[in-house]
N, C-alpha and C positions, 0 to 999 in steps of 0.2 A: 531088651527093655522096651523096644519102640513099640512090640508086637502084643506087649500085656495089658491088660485091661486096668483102667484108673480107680483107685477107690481112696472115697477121703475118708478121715478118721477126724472125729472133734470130740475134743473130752479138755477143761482146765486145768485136767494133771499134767504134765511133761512128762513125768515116768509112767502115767498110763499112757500116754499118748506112745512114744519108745517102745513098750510092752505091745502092742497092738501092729506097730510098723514092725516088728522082729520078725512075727507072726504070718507077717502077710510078704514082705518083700520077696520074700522069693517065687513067688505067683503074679505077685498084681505091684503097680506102681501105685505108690501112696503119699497122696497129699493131708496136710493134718490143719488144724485150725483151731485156737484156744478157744474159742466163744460161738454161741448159735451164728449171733451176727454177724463176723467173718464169716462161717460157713454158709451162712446163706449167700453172700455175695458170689464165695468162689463159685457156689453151683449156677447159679445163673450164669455169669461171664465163665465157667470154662465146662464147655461142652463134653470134652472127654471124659468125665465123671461118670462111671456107671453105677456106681451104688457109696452108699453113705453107715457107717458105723458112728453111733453118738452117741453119747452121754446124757444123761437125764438133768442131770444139776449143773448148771452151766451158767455162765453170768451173761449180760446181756440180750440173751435169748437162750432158754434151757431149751433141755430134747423133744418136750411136747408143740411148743411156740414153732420149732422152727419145722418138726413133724408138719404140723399144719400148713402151713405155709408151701411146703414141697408139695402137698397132697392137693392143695387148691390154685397149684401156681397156674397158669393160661400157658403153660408150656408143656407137653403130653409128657417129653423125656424126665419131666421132674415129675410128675403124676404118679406116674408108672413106675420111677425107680427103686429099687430095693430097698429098701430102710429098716434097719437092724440096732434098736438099742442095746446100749449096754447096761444090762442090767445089776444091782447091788442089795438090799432089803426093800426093795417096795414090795410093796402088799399087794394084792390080788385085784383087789378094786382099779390099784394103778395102772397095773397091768392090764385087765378089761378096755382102761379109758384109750392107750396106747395103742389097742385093735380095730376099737372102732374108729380111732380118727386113719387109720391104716397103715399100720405098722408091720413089717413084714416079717420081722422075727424078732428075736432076744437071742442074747449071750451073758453070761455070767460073767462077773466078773474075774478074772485069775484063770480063765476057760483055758486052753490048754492050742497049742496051733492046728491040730488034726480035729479038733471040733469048729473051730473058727473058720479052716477052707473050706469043711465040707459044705458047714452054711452058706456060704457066702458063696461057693462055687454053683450048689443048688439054686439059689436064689437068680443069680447069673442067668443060667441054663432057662430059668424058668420064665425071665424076661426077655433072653432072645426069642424064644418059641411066640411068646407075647406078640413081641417086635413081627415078626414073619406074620402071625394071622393077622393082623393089623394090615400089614403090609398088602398081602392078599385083599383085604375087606375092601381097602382105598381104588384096586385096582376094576374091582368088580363094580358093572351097573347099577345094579340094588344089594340092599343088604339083604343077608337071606333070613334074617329073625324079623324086621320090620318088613320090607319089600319095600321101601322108601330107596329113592335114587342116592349115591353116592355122590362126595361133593364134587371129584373129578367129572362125574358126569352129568355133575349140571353146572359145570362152568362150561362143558361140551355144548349144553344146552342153550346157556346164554350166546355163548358164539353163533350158534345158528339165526336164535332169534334174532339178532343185533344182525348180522347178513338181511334176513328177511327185511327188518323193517329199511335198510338203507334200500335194498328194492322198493319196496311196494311204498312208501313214504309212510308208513307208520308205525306206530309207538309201541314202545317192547316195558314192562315194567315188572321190578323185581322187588319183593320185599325179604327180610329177615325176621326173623324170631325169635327171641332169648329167652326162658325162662330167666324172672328177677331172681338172684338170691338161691342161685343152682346148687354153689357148692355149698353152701349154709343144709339144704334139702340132701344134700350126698353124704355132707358129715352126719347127718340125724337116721339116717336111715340106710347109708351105705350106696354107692354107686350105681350098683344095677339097679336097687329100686325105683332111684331116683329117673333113670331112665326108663325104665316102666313107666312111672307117671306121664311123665313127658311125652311116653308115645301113645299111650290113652289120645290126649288132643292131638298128638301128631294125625293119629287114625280118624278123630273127628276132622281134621281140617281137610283131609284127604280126602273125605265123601263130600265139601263144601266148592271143591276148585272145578272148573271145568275139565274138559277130556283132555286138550292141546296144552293147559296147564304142566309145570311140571314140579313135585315137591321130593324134597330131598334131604339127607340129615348135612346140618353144615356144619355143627359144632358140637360138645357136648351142653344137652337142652337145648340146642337152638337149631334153626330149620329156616330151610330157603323156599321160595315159592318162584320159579320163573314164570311169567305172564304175557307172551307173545301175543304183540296186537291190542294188549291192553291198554287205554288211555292212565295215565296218573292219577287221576280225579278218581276212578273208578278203583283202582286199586288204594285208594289210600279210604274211600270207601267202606272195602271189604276187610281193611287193615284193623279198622274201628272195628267192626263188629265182631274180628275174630278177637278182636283184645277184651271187649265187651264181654264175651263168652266165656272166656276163660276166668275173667273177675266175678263173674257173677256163679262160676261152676266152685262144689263142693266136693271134694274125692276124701273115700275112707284109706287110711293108710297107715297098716297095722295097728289099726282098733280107732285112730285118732282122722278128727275132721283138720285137712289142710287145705286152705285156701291160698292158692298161688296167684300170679299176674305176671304177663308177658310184657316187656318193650321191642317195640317196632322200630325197624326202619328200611324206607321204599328207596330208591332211584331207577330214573326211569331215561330215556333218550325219546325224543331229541330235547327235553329238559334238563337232563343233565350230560355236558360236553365232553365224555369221554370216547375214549378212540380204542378201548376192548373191552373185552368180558369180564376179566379179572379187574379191571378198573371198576366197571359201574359194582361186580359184588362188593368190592373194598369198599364201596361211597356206600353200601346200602349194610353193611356193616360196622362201618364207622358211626354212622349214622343211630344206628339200634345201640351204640356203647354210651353214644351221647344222653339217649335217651332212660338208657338204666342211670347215669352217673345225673342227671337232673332228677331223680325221684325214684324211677321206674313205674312203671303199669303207665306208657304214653308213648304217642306212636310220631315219630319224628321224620316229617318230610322233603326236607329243604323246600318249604313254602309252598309245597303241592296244597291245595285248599281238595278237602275232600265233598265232593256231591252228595249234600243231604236225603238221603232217603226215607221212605216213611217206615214206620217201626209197628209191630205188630203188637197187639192189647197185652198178649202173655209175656211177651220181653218186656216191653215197659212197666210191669208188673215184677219181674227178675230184678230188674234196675234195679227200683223203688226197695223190693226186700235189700238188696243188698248196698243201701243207703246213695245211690245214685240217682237223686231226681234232679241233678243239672242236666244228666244224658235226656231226661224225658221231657221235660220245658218247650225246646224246640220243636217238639211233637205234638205237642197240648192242645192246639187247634183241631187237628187231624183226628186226635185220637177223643177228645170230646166230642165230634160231630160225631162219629161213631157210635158211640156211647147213648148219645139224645134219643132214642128209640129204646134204650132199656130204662135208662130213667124217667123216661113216661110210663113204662109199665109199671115201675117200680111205685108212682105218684098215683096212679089207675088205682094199683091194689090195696094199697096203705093209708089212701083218703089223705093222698100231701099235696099241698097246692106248690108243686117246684115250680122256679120262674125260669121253664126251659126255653122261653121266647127273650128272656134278656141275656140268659145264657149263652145260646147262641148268637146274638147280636156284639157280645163281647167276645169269643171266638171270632168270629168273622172281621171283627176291627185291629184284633189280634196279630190276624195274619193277613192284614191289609197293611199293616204299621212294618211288617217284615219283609215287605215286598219292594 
């Protein structure tokens, strides 16, 4: 018994529930549970659980409720586990909905025990093998569909950095990236596409980091940048702008315009006082959960002040379309001196008498008053 694989069963009948343990005990060890809501506890606190058979009509959490809930949990072994309703008259539409949120099979109801192992045993099989390429992917430098670093090998990476800078006395700085509202995007469209999307910008951000840089996948949607040698100020900088780009970008995705937004978050040394690798990623992860759980689309850096840079006519122009003229405010002096040469031509050609000499006088007191 010690050596058989767990599986829970939740349905409010007790004589289904009986009916289902008959079936399986002699293959698999089985736990049962009246309601979604029990079931959802066991599966979190008990690990040994490899797959779940459930009931659709269920009181305090039915089979869809808690479907969901395993499909979106932060926990991969619940993600990935097999889930098998029990099916009775739903209609095809029901049925449908049960796929997309990712359901791994159905059984009838009254099914018979030589249809129920073989599912259930297939299913099994199909999650070990899962389990193994997984396992391999973790152990491997890059992945080989992205070519993006592995997160193993950029906690390799941080260690090194973090060596470096205790030599040379400077500053190692890391951020993270989350897609907001990942698993919302995975249930509408299904998992892999969702990371498709994701690595669209992953692939932009990659042409944006320097060489010594290192980027890598750290979660599902979400991505690590290590930055040896980087100052804080400077990274939380470039933090801005890549969150900036991706609020202000538009992707088609399967016929339909989605607009997504990232939360950030940076830690860096000797700024922040940790003594490993896995520490500062944890702070610079934590960090980015903080940042989705206040709103999301904002880049959280334990008080790093980031180095205003100047912004270019066509971005500040993205902003603007994309209802962001606080981003551009700060820039208004800059980006009006610039400008005062084409609104003279414009006043030349059009016979307007602009008051480009008070204009500019109020620019310049502008950005005297901010200094």
């Amino acid at each position: 018994m010690v050596d058989l694989p767990h599986v829970l069963v939740v349905d409010d009948s007790r004589v289904v529930r009986i009916s289902l343990i008959n079936h399986l005990k002699s293959s698999y060890v089985v736990r049962e549970e009246g309601d979604g809501e029990a079931a959802w506890q066991t599966l979190v606190l008990d690990p040994s659980i490899r797959a779940v058979i459930s009931d659709l009509q269920m009181p305090k959490l039915n089979g869809y409720e808690l479907l969901e809930r395993v499909r979106t949990s932060k926990l991969r072994r619940l993600q990935n586990m097999p889930f098998i309703l029990v099916s009775g008259e739903e209609a095809e539409e029901e049925r449908a909905k049960a796929r997309a949120m990712g359901v791994s099979d159905f059984i009838t109801k009254g099914a018979g025990s030589a249809e129920i192992l073989v599912r259930l045993n297939n299913l099994l099989a199909l999650s070990s093998a899962q389990e193994s390429i997984e396992t391999v992917r973790e152990q491997q430098v890059q992945d080989p569909d992205t070519g993006l670093f592995s997160r193993k090998y950029l906690e390799i990476q941080v260690a090194q950095a973090l060596a470096h800078s205790a030599r040379h006395g400077v500053e190692t700085s890391i951020m993270i990236l989350g897609f907001d509202h990942f698993e919302k995007l995975c249930q509408r469209y299904g998992a892999p596409v969702a990371e498709q999307v994701a690595g669209r910008f992953a692939k932009m951000l990659a042409g944006k980091i320097r060489q010594e840089d290192s980027l890598g996948h750290f979660g599902a949607g979400q991505y690590a940048v290590v930055a040896p040698g980087t100052a804080a100020g400077y990274c939380a900088t470039f933090a801005e702008r890549v969150r900036e780009a991706v609020e202000v970008a538009r992707l088609t995705v399967q016929g339909e315009t989605v607009a997504l937004t990232v939360s950030i978050g940076l830690a860096s040394v000797p700024a922040d006082q940790v003594n490993s690798a896995l520490a500062l990623l944890e702070t610079a992860n934590r960090r980015m959960h903080e940042a989705m759980a206040a709103g999301g689309n904002r880049t959280e850096s334990g008080g790093i002040v980031a180095t205003l840079r100047p912004i270019s006519l066509h971005h500040a122009l993205e902003l603007l379309a994309a209802n962001r003229s606080d981003a551009v405010k700060p820039h208004l002096p800059t980006l009006g001196r610039q400008l005062l040469p084409l609104l003279d031509l414009l006043g030349k050609e059009l016979g307007l008498a602009l008051p480009l000499a008070e204009l500019e006088h109020r620019l310049s007191e502008r950005n005297s008053a901010k200094k």
